[in-house]
Residue frames relative to the residue before (quaternion, step in Angstrom):
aa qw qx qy qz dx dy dz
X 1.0000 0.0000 0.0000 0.0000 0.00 0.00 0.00
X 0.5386 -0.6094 0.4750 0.3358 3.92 -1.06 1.06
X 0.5478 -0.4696 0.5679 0.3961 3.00 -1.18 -0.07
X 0.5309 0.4095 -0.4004 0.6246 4.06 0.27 -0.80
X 0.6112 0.3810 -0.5657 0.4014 3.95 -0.57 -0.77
X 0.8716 0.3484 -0.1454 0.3127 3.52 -0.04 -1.62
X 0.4112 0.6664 -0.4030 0.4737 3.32 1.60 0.80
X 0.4838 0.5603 -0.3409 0.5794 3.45 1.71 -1.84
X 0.8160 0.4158 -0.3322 0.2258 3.26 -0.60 -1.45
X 0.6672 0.3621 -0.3754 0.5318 3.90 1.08 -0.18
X 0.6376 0.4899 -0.2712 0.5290 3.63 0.92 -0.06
X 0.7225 0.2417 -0.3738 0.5290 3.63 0.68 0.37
X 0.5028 0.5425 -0.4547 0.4961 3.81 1.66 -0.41
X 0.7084 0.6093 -0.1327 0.3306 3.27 0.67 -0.68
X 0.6234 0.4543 -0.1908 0.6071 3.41 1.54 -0.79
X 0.7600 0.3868 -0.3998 0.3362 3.27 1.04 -0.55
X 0.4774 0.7116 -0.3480 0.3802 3.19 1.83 -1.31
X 0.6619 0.6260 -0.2368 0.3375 3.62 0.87 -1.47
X 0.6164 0.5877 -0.0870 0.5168 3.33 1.21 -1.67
X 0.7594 0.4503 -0.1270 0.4521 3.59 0.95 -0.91
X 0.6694 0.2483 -0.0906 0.6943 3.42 0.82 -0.96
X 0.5782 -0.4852 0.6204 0.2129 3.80 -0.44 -0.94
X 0.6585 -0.4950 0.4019 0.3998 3.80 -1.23 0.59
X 0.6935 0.5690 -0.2513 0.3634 3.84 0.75 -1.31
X 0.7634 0.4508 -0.1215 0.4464 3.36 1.03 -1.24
X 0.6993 0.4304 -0.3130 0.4773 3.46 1.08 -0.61
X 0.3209 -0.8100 0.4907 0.0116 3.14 -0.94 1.36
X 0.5688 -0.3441 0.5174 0.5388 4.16 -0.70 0.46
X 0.8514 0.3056 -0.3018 0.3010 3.59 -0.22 -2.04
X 0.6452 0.5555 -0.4284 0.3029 3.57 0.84 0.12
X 0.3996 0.7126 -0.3876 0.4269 3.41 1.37 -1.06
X 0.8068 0.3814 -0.2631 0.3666 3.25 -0.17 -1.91
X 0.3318 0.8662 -0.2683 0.2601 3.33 1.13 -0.87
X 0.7680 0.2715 0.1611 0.5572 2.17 0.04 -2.25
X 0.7181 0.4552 -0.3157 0.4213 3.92 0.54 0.02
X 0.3960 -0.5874 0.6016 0.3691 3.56 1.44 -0.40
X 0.8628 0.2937 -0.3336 0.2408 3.73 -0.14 0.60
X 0.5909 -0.5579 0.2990 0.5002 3.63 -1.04 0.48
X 0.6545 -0.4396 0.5208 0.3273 2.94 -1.85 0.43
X 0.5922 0.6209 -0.3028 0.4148 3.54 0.76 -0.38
X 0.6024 0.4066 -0.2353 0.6453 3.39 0.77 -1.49
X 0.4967 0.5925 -0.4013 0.4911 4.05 0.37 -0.14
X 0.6778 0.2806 -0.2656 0.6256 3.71 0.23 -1.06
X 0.7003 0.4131 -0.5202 0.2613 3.90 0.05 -0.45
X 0.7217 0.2283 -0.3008 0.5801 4.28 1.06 0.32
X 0.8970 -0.0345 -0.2147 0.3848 3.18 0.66 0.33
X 0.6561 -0.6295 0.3298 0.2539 3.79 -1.33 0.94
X 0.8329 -0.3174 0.0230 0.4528 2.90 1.22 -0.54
X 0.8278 -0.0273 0.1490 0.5402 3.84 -0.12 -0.38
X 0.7765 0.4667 0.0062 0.4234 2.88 0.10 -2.52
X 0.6344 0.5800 -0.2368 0.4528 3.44 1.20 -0.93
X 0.7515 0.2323 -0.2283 0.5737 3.65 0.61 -0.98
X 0.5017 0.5246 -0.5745 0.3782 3.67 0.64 -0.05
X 0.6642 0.5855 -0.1506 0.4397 3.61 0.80 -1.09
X 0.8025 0.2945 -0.2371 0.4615 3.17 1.37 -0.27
X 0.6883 0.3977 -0.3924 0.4627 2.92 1.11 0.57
X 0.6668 0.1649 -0.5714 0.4491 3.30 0.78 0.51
X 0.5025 0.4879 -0.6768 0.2267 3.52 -0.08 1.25
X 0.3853 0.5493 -0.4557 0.5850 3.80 1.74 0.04
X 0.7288 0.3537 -0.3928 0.4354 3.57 -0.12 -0.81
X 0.6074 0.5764 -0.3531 0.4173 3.70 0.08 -0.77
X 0.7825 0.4055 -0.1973 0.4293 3.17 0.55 -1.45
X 0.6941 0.5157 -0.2214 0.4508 3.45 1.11 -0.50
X 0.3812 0.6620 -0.3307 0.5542 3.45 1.94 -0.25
X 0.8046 0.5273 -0.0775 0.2619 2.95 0.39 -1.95
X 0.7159 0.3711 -0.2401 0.5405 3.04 1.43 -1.05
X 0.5543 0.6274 -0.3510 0.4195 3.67 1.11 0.10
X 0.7336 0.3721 -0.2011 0.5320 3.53 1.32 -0.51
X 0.4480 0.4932 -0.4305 0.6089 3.60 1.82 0.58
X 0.4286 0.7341 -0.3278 0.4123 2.96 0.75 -0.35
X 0.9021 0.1303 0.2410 0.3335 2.93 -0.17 -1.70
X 0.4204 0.8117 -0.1160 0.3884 2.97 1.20 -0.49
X 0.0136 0.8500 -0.5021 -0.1589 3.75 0.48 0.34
X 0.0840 -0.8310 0.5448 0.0745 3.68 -0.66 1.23
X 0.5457 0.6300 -0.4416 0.3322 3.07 1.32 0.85
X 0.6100 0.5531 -0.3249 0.4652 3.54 1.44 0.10
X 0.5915 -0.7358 0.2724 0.1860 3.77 0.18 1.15
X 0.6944 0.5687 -0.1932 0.3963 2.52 0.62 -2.61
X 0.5683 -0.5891 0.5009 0.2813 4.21 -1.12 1.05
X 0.7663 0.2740 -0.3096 0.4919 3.54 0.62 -1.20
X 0.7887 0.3493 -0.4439 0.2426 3.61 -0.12 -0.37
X 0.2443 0.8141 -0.2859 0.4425 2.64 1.53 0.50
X 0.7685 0.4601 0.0208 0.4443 3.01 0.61 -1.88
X 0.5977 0.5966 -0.3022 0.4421 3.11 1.81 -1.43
X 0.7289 0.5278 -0.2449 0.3609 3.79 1.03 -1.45
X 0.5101 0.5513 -0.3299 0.5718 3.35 1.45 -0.49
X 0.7758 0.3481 -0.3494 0.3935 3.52 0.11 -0.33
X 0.6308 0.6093 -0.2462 0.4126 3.14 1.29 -0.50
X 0.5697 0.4280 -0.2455 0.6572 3.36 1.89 -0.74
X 0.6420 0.3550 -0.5023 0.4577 3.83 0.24 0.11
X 0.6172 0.5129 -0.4686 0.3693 3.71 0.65 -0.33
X 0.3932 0.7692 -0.2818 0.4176 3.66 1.36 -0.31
X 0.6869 0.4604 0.0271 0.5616 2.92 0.78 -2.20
X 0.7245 0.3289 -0.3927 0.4612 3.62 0.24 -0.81
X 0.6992 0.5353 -0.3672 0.2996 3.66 0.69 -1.23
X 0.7153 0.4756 -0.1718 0.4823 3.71 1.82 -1.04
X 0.8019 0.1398 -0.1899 0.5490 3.43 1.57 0.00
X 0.2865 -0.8532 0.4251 0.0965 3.38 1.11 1.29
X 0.7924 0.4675 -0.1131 0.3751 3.73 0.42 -1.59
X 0.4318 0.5430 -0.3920 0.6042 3.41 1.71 -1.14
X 0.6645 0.5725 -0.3663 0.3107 3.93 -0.37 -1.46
X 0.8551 0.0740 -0.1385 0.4940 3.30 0.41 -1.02
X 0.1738 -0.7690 0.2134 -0.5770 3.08 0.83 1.37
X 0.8380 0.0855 0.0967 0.5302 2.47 -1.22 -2.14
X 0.6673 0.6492 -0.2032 0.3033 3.39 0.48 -1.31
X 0.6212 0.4551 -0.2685 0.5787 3.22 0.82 -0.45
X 0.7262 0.2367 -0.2461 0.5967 3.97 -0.13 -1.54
X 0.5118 0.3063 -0.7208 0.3531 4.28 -0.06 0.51
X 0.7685 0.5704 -0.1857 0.2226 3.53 0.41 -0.58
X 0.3449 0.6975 -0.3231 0.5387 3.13 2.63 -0.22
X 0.3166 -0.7055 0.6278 -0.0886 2.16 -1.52 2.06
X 0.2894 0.6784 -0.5510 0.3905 3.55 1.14 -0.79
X 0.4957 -0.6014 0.6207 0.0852 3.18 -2.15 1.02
X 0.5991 0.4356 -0.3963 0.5424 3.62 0.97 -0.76
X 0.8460 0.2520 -0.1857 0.4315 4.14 0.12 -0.52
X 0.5837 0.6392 -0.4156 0.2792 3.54 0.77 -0.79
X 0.6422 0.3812 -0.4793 0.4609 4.28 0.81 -1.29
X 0.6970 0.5120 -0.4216 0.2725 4.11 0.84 -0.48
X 0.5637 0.6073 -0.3350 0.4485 3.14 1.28 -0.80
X 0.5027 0.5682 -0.3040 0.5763 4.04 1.15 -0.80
X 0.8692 0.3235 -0.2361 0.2901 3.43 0.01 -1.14
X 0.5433 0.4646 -0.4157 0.5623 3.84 1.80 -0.56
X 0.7491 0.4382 -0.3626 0.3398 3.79 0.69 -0.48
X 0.6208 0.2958 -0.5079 0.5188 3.93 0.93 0.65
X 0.3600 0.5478 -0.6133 0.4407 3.71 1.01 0.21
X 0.4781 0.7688 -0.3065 0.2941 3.51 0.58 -1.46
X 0.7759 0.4597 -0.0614 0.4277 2.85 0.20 -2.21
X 0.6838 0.4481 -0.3241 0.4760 3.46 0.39 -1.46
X 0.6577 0.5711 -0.3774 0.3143 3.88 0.65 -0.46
X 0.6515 0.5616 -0.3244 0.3938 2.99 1.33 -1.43
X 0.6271 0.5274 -0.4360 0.3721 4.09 1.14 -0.35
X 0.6992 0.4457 -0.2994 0.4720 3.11 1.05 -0.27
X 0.6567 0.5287 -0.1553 0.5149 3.38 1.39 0.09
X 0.8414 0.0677 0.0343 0.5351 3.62 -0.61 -1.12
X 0.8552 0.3931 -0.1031 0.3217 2.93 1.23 -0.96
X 0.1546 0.8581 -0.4171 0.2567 2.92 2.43 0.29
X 0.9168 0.0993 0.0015 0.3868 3.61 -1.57 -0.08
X 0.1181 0.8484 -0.4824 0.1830 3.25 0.57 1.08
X 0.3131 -0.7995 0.4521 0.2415 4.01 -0.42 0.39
X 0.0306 0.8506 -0.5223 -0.0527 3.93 0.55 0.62
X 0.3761 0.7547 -0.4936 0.2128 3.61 1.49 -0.06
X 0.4185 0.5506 -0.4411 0.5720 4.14 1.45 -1.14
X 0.6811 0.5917 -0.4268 0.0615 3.69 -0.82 -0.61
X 0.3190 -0.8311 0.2230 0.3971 3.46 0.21 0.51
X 0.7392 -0.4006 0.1588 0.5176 3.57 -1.05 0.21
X 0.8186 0.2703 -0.1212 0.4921 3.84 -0.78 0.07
X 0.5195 0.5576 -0.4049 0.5053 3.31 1.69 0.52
X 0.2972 -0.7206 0.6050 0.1625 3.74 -0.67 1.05
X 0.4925 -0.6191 0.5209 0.3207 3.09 -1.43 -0.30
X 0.3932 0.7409 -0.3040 0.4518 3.26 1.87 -0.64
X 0.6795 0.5716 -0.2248 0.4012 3.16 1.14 -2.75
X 0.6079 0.6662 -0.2483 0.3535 3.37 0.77 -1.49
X 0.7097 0.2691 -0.2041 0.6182 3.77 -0.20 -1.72
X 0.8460 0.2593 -0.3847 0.2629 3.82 -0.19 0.63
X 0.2901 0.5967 -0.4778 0.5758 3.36 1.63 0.50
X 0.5229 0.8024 -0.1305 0.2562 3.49 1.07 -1.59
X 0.7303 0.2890 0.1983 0.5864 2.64 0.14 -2.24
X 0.4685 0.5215 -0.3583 0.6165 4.22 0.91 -0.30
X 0.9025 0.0065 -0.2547 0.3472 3.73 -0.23 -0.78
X 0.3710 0.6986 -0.4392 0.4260 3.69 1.64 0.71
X 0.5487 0.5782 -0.3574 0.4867 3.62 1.60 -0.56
X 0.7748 0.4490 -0.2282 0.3821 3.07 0.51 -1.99
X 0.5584 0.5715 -0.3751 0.4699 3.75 1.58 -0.54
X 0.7041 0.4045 -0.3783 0.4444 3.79 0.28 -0.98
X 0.6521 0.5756 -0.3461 0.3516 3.96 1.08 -0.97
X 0.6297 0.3855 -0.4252 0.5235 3.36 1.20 -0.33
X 0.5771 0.4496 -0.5573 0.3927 3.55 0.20 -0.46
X 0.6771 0.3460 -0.4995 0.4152 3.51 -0.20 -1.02
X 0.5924 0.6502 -0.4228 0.2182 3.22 -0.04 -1.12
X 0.5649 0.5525 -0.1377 0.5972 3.80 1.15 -1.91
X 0.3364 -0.5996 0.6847 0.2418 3.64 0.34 -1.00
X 0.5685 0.7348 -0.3333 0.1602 3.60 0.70 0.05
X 0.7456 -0.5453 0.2344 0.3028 3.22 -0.48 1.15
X 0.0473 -0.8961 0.4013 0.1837 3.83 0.07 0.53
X 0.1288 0.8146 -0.5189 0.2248 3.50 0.56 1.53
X 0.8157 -0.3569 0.2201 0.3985 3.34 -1.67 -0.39
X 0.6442 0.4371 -0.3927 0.4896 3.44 1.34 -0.10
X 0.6252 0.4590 -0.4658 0.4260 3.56 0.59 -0.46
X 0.6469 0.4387 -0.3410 0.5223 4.06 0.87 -0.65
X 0.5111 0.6160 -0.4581 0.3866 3.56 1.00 -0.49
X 0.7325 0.5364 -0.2251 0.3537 3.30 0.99 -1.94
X 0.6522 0.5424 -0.1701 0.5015 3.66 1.63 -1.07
X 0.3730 0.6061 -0.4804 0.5126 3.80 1.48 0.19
X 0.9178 0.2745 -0.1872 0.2175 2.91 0.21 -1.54
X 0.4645 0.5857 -0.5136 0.4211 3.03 1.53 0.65
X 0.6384 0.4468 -0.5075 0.3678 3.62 0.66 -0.44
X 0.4854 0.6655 -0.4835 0.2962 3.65 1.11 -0.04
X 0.7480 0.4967 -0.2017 0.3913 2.96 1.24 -0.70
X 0.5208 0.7435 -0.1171 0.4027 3.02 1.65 -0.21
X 0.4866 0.6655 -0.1039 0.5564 2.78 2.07 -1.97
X 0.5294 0.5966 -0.3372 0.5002 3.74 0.73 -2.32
X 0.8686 0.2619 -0.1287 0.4005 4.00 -0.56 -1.37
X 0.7800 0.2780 -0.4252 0.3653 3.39 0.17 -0.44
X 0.5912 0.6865 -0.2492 0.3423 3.50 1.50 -1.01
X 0.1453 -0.8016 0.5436 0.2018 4.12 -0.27 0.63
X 0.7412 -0.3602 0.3543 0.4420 3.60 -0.85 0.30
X 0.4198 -0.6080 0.6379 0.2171 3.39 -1.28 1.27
X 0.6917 -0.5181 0.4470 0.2307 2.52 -2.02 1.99
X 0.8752 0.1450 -0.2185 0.4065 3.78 -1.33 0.76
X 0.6403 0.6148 -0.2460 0.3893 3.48 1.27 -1.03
C-alpha cells in the first residue's frame, strides 16, 4: 500500500468518525481503528488530533470553495438568484460528497475549546473571500431603504442555519425538494428586503 493510500484511509476514517461523534469523542485509538493502521504510522502525518481535525476542514472548505468558483455565475447580480445558484451547487457537492458535508456541518458548529476559536477564525477568513468571490459584484441597489447589505447577508445566512438544522435534525434527504422547499423561503425574504422595481 502507497503511502498517499494510507494517508486517504486516516482522512476519510476520520472525517467520518469526526462527523459522527464530534471533536471530544473521537479518539487517535479510534481513527486508526477504524483506518486499519498503527498508531504510529498516525504520528508519521499528523501531531496530533487537533491537527488533522483542522486539516480537514481546511481541505474540505477549500474544495467547497473552489467548486462554487467554479461554477458559480458572477455575472447575475440580483442577491437571491444568486443565493438560489449557490444552493443549488452545494446540493451537487453534498449529493457527490455526502461524508465531506457532514463533516463540514458538524466542526462549523464545534464547540470544543481545542478547535472551536480556529474553526471561528478560518470561517470569517471564509467570508471575507466569498466578496471577492461568489459573492463578487453583487447589486444591493433593490434593497429597501434602511436595509444594509450587512442587515441582509444575515437575516440570510440566520434562516439558512435554522434551514440546514432542521434538515439534519429530520434526517432528511437533501435533494431538489428539500432546496426547492428553501427557495421559497428566500422568496419570502426577497418580498421584505427587496423595494419595488425601479419604474415598475
Amino acid at each position: 500500500m502507497r503511502e498517499t493510500e494510507k494517508h486517504t484511509l486516516i482522512v476519510n476514517a476520520a472525517a467520518a468518525l469526526f462527523a459522527k461523534y464530534g471533536y471530544k469523542k473521537t479518539t487517535v485509538d479510534e481513527i486508526v481503528a477504524a483506518a486499519g493502521i498503527s498508531k504510529g504510522l498516525f504520528y508519521h502525518y499528523f501531531q496530533n488530533k487537533k491537527q488533522l481535525y483542522l486539516y480537514l476542514y481546511d481541505r474540505y472548505t477549500a474544495a467547497l470553495s473552489e467548486s462554487l468558483k467554479r461554477e458559480v455565475d458572477t455575472g447575475n447580480p440580483d442577491f437571491f438568484d444568486r443565493l438560489k445558484q449557490l444552493s443549488h451547487l452545494r446540493i451537487a457537492f453534498i449529493n457527490q460528497y455526502p461524508d465531506l458535508w457532514n463533516f463540514l456541518y458538524t466542526a462549523y458548529y464545534e464547540q470544543h475549546p481545542d478547535v472551536a476559536p480556529e474553526i471561528r477564525e478560518r470561517n470569517n477568513q471564509l467570508v471575507q473571500e466569498s466578496h471577492s468571490g461568489t459573492a463578487s459584484n453583487l447589486d444591493w441597489s433593490r434593497l429597501k431603504e434602511g436595509v444594509t447589505p450587512d442587515m441582509a447577508l444575515k437575516v440570510v445566512t440566520w434562516m439558512a442555519e435554522g434551514f440546514v438544522r432542521e434538515v439534519n435534525s429530520q434526517k432528511v434527504t437533501v435533494d431538489e425538494g428539500a432546496y426547492s422547499a428553501f427557495d421559497q423561503y428566500l422568496e419570502l425574504l426577497r418580498t421584505g428586503l427587496y423595494g419595488p422595481e425601479k419604474g415598475g
